[in-house]
Phi, psi and omega in degrees: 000122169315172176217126193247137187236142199246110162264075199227140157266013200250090178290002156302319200262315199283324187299330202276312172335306207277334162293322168288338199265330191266311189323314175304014234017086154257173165241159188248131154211172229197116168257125156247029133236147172230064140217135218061069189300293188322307198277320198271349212266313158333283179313291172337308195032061174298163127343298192190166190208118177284113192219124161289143194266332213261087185235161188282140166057001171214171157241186191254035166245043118251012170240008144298245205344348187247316198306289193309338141318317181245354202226164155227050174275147173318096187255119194269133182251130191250061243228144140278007168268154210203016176266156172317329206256337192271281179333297203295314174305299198283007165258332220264313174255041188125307177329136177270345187203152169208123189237134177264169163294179318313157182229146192284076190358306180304296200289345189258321117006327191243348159286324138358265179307304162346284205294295228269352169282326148341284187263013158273326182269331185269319189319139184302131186276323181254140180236145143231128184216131175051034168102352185217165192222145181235116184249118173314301187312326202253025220332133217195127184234116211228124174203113145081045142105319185267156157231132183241162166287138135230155218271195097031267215304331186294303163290312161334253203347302184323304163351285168275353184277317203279316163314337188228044171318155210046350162289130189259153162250121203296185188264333149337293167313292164321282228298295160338286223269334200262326215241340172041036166059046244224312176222159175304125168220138187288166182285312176320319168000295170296293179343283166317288195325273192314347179275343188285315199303323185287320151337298187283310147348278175331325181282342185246031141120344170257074160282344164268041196249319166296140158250146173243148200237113207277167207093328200248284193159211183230169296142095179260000000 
């Protein structure tokens, strides 16, 4: 299930968002405070993120411009400005799309699906990072020539880890992202996982390669 995340202050317009977007099976979430965007919008780790240019204290063509320095999730711009010069910045600065209000549901729902159909195809199948190559399809883990099987949950974690190195990601957050809060999961959970993954590391030649940063969360 997808995760669509709605950067909007019109909590009229984000409540109407997050009913059309779940009618849709999408799964949802909503930032209504805005400071620190950029970090909350991290912590989220959406699908695509439906963004308002007109927001308290940033707009949303800087905070594309900032997403995109680290990120490529699919960003829709959702706006009442409707002029050719407001569309040409917010594509010009990263933005995939621009719709204006009022908008015609079906059509901002099948420009969605467009984008999230997309950007699915493209996404990369082999990630390399620090030395290890992670194949989703064949989930496969390869360093200097050895290889190991991994299970789902075990690449999902890599994933995310290989996407942003060196950056830690809290456990929460993993937590979030493997189980997508659907059911209560112990935290031991997270745990297991990651020790069989370190396990397997270890055989092929990486026993450090995850860190754990205590408190915080992990690391490649």
């Amino acid at each position: 299930m997808a995760k669509i995340l709605i950067v909007e202050d019109e909590k009229s317009i984000s409540d109407e968002l997050v009913i059309l977007l779940q009618n849709a099976g999408y799964d949802t979430a909503v930032i209504d405070d805005f400071v620190y965007t950029e970090a909350q919008i991290e912590r989220t780790m959406p699908d695509l993120i439906l963004l308002d240019i007109g927001l308290p204290g940033q707009d949303g063509y800087r905070i594309c411009m900032e997403l995109r320095k680290t990120s490529q999730i699919p960003v829709i711009f959702v706006t009442s400005r409707n002029t050719s010069m407001d569309e040409l910045r917010a594509l010009s600065l990263g933005g995939d799309d621009f719709i204006s209000k009022p908008y015609d549901l079906p059509i901002l729902l099948a420009r969605i699906q467009a984008l999230l159909r997309r950007s699915s195809q493209t996404e990369k199948d082999t990630l390399t990072a620090n030395g290890l190559t992670l194949s989703l399809s064949k989930g496969e883990i390869e360093h200097d020539g050895q290889r190991a099987d991994i299970a789902k949950n075990e690449a999902k974690i890599l994933f995310c880890l290989m996407k942003t190195p060196g950056k830690i990601i809290s456990r929460p957050d993993l937590i979030e992202y493997l189980w997508n809060n659907q059911v209560y999961i112990d935290d031991n959970t997270l745990s297991v996982n990651v020790t069989r993954l370190r396990g397997k590391l270890n055989n092929i030649g990486l026993p450090d390669y995850i860190k754990t940063k205590r408190g915080l969360g992990y690391k490649i």
